[in-house]
Each structure stands twice: as C-alpha cells, then as structure tokens.
NURO-315238 format. One record per residue (C-alpha): chain; residue in three letters; x, y, z. Coordinates in steps of 0.25 Angstrom, whole numbers, plus 5000, padded with zeros to 4 digits. Last residue first. Example, Ala and Ser with C-alpha at 12.3 -4.5 7.8 and 13.67 -1.06 7.14 Angstrom:
<pts>
  ch   aa    px    py    pz
   A  SER  5055  4996  5029
   A  ALA  5049  4982  5031
</pts>
This chain:
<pts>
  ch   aa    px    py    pz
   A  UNK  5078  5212  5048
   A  UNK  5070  5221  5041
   A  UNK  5072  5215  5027
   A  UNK  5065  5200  5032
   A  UNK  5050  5209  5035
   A  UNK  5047  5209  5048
   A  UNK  5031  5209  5050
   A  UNK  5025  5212  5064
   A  UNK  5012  5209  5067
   A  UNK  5002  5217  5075
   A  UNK  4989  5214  5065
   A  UNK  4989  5228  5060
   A  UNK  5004  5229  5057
   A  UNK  5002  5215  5048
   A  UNK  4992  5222  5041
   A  UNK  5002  5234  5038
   A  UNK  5013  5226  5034
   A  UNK  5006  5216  5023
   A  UNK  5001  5228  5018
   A  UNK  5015  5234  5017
   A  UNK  5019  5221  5010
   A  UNK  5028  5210  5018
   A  UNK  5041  5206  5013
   A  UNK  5051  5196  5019
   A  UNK  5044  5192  5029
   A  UNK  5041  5189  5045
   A  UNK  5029  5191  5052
   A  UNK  5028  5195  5067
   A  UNK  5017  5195  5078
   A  UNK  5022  5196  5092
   A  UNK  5013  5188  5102
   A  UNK  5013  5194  5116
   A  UNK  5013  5185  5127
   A  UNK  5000  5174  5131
   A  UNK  5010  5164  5137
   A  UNK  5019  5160  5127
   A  UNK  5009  5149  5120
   A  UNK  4998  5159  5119
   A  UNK  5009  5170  5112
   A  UNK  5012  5159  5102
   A  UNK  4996  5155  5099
   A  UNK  4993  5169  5097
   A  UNK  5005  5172  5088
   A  UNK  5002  5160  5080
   A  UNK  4987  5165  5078
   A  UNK  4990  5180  5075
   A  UNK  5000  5174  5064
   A  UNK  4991  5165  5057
   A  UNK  4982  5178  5056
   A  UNK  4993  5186  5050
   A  UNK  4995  5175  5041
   A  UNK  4979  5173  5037
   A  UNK  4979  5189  5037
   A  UNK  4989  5190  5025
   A  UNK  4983  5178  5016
   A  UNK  4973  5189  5013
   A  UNK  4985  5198  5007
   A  UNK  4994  5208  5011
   A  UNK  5007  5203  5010
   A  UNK  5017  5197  5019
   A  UNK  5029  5190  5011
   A  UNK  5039  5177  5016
   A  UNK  5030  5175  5027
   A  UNK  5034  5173  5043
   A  UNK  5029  5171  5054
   A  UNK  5028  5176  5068
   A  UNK  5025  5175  5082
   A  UNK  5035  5183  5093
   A  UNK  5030  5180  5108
   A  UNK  5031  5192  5115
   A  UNK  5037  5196  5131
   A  UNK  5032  5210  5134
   A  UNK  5046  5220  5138
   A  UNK  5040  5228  5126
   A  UNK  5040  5215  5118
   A  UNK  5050  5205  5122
   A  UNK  5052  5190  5114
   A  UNK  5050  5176  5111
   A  UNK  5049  5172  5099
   A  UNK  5042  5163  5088
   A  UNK  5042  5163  5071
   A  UNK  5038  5150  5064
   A  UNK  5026  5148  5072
   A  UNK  5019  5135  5068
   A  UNK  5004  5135  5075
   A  UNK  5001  5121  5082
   A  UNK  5000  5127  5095
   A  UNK  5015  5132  5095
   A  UNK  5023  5127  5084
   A  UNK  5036  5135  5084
   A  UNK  5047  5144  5076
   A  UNK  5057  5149  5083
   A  UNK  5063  5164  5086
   A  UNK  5072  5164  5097
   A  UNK  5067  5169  5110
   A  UNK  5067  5185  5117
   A  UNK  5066  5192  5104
   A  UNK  5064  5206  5108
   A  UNK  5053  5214  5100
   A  UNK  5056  5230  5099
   A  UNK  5047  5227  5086
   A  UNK  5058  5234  5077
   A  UNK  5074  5232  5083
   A  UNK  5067  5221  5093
   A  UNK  5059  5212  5080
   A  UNK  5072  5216  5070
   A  UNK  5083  5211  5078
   A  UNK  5073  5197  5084
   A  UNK  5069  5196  5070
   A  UNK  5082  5191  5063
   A  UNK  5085  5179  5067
   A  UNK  5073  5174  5066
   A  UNK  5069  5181  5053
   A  UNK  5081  5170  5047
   A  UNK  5074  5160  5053
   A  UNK  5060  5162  5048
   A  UNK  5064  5166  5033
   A  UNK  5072  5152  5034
   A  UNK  5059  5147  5040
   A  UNK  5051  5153  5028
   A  UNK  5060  5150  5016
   A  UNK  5059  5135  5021
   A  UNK  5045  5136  5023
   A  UNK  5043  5141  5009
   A  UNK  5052  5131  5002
   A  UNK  5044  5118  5009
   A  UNK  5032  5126  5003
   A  UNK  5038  5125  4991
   A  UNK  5043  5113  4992
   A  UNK  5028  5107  4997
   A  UNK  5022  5115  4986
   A  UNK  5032  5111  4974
   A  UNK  5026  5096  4980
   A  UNK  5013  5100  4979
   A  UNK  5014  5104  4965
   A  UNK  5023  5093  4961
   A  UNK  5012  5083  4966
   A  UNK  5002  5092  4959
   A  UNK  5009  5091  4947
   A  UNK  5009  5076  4948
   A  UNK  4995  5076  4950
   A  UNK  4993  5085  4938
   A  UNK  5001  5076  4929
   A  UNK  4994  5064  4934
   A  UNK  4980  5071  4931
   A  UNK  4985  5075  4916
   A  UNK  4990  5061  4914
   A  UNK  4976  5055  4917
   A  UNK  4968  5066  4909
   A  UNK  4977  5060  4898
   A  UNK  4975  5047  4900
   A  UNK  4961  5052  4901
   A  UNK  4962  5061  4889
   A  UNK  4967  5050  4879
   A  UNK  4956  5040  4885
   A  UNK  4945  5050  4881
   A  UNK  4951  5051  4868
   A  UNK  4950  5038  4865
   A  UNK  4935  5036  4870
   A  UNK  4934  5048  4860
   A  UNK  4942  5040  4848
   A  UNK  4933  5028  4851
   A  UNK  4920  5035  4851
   A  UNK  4925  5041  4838
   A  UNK  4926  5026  4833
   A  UNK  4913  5023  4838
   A  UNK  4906  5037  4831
   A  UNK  4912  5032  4819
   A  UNK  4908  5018  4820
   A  UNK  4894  5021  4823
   A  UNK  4896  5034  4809
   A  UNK  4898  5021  4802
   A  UNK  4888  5013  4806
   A  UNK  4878  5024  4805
   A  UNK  4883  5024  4790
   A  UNK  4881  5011  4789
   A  UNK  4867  5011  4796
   A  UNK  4863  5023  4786
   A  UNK  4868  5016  4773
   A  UNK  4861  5003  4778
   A  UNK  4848  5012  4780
   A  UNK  4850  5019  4766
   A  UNK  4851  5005  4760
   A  UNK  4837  4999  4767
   A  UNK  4831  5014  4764
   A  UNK  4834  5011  4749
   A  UNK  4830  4995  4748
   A  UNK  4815  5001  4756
   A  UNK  4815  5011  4744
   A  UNK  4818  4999  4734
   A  UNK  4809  4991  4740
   A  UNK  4797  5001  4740
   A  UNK  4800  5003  4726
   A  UNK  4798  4989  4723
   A  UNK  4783  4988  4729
   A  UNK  4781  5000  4723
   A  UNK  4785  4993  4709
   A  UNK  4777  4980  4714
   A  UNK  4764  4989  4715
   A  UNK  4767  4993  4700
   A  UNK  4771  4980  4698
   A  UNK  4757  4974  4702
   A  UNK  4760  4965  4715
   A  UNK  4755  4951  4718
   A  UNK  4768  4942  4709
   A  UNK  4779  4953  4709
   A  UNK  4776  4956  4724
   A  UNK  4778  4941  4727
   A  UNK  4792  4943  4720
   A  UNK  4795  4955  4727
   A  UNK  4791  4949  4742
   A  UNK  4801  4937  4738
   A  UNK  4812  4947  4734
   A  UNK  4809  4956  4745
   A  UNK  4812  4945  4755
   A  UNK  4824  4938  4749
   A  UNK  4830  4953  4748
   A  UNK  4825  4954  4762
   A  UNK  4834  4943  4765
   A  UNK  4845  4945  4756
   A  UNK  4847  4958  4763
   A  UNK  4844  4969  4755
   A  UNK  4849  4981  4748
   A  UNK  4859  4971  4738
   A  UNK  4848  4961  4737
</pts>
C-alpha cells in the first residue's frame, strides 16, 4: 500500500490471498519476489519521472530567462538602430554644412581669382581679358570661371575651375576630363573660338603640374598672383 495505488494494492491483495490458497510456499516466495522487484522498478520509475519533472521545469524556467534575454537585445537592437539613424541624420547633415562650406570657400576662391587673373594671365600667358570673368550655365554644364579675351591677335574663350589642391591622383584625369568637356561646350557656344583651359588653386604638386602641361591647361596657383 505505500508503493501502490490502493487499486493495485486491492488487486494484489486478492491475487495474494488466492495464491496463498493454490500455490506451494516456495512457489508463493517467487511469486512474492517478483512483486517486490516489480514494487522496486514502480519506485525507480516515479523517482525517474520526478526527477524528469524537475529537470522540465528547469529546462522551462531557462527557457524563460532566454525568451527574456532575446527581448533585452531586441529592445536593445531597437535602440542601437535609432541611434544609428539619428547618427546618420547628423552625418548627412555635417555633409550638407560642409559641403555648403566647401562651395562657399570655393566661390570666395573664385572671386578673389577674378580679380586677379586678367594681371597674371597677360603678364605670363600673354592672354588679354577682353570680358569680365563670370560664372555661367551653358548647356547644362556649370562653369564657374568664363572670359572673353585675345590670344595672339586670336579671339579666346577662357574655361576654367577651380580646386583647393591638385594632385596626382586618378581622381586627377576625371577633372581634367570635366574640364576638356566644359571648354568644348563654351567654345561651341561662342562660335567654334579657341578654348583656353585654366585651373585655379592654392597648391598643385609637381605631378599635378606636368600632367596638366600635357593636356594644354594652364594651372595658376593663388601665390602667383
């Protein structure tokens, strides 16, 4: 009765009091053994399916702290992505004023080469400025630095830019390139005249020189004038 349930303890009670009337004793001995092996493995079952039970709730209650720790790094995943979004916000917007910068520096670059390179273009270039310098649109190119002027009695058009430093790298050829294009549109639109190809800076390296020479433009740097 305390290993059983008082059904099967009413059961084997019965089958043991038949047993004790048609059995001999040795056989009723077995018969008692049997029981008492079979009353063994029904205890080392329950102790098993407690212990299972209690490794289940083990394993739940881990579960649990995992499921919890999953919604600790989503809410923390969460906070991350809206830190970096608003990093990129203050990413592009540093961008915009520092492009915004760049382009100020570089028309007030621009302005003060305009009133300088008509002395330095004739005294050097033997280049007359005929026009103002301006900047213009012309076919949908912006040219920030345009003038008229005489060439060996030849009327020119004077195309140029201007960069802060010229160096000798790939991006090099792109704005020598953008250059060619603008001075091809501009002497077009005045009637097919010579194009004069000129870049302006503060500091251009010696490759930077020497590459420029070979594709026929000429770079005023801002100490010359």
């Amino acid at each position: 009765k305390r290993v059983f349930s008082p059904e099967q303890a009413q059961v084997l009670e019965e089958v043991v009091e038949l047993v004790d009337e048609t059995v001999k004793t040795r056989d009723f001995n077995e018969l008692k053994a049997i029981v008492a092996d079979l009353a063994k493995a029904q205890k080392e079952l329950a102790e098993a399916q407690k212990r299972t039970e209690q490794r289940v709730e083990e394993l739940a209650e881990a579960q649990k702290r995992t499921e919890q720790r999953l919604e600790e790094l989503a809410e923390a995943q969460r906070k991350t992505e809206e830190e970096v979004r608003k990093l990129a916000i203050g990413l592009n917007n540093t961008r915009q004023e520092l492009g915004g910068l760049a382009r100020t520096m570089g028309y007030a670059f621009e302005n003060e080469a305009f009133r300088n390179l008509p002395k330095v273009l004739k005294e050097r270039y033997q280049i007359e400025v005929t026009e103002r310098f301006i900047r213009e649109e012309i076919k949908g190119r912006e040219i920030n630095i345009l003038a008229r002027g005489r060439k060996n009695g030849r009327d020119v058009v004077i195309v140029g830019e201007s960069k802060l430093r010229l160096e000798e790298r790939k991006e090099l050829d792109e704005v020598f390139d953008d250059l060619d294009h603008k001075a091809e549109v501009a002497s077009m639109e005045y009637g097919g005249i010579e194009a004069v190809k000129l870049l302006i800076t503060h500091y251009a390296t010696k490759g930077a020189l020497r590459r420029a020479k070979e594709r026929s433009i000429i770079v005023i740097q801002s100490f010359e004038w």
